[in-house]
N, C-alpha and C positions, 0 to 999 in steps of 0.2 A: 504648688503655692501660687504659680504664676494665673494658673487655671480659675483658682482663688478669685483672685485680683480682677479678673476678666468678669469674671460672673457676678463681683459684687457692683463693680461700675454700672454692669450692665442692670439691677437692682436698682442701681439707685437713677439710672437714665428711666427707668421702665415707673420708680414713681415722680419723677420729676415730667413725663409725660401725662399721667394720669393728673397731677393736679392740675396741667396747662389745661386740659382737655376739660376739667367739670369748671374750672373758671370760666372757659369760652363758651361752654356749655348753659352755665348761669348766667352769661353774658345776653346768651342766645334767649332762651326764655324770656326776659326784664326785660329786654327791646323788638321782642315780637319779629324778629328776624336773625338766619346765621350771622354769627360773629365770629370773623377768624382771628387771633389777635398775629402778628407778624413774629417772628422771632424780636427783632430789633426791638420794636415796640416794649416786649415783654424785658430783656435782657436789659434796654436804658431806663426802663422803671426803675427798677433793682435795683442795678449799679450802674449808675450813669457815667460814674469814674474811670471804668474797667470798662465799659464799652468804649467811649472815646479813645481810651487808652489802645486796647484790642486794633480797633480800625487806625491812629494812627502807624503802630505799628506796623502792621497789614500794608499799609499805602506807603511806606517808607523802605521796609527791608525786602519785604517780596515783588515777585515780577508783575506787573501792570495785570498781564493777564488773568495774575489770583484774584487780584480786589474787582476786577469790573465786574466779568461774568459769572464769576463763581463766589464769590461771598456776598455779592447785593443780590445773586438770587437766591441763596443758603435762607439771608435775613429776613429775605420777603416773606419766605415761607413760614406755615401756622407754626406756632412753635414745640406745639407736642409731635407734628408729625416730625422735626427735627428730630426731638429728644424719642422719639419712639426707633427710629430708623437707625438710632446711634446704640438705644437699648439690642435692638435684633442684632447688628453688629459685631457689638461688644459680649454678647451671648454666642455670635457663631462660633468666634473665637476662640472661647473658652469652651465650649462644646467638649467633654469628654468622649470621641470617636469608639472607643474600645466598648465589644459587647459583653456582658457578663453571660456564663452561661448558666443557666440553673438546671440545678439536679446532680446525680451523680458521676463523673468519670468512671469510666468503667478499663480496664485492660485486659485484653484479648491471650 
């Protein structure tokens, strides 16, 4: 079940990239040049409530060291390749390891 859980996040990371990606993508075409859009960018369109909210958070309960280097460069980056990296992830996780074998057992 938990496997479940793992694989459908990772579904739903995997089309929350693909739509980042054909908006930047349309963005790119309509202005004749790459258009990366930033995470941030993307995430305070949206919900500008929840991100304010997110970052005060962030800058209040954790250490100095989360919010400097690691979440302002998280947010800079484009935002599918976030939600793509968080899909691979969330897939490794859930990865069922065991091989099936096909065909018959046989006993000797």
């Amino acid at each position: 079940m938990l496997r479940f859980l793992f694989r459908l996040l990772a579904t739903v990371a995997l089309s929350v990239a693909t739509i980042m990606a054909v908006l930047d993508a349309t963005r790119s075409v309509a202005s004749s040049r790459l258009v990366l859009t930033p995470l941030a960018a993307s995430w305070e369109a949206v919900a500008p409530d929840s991100f304010a909210a997110t970052g005060a958070f962030i800058r209040d309960k954790a250490p100095d060291m989360l919010w400097d280097p690691v979440a302002l460069w998280l947010l800079a980056l484009p935002g599918f390749v976030v939600f793509l990296a968080l899909a691979f992830l969330l897939y490794a996780i859930g990865y069922n390891r065991k091989r099936r074998r096909i065909g018959f057992v046989t006993e000797n």
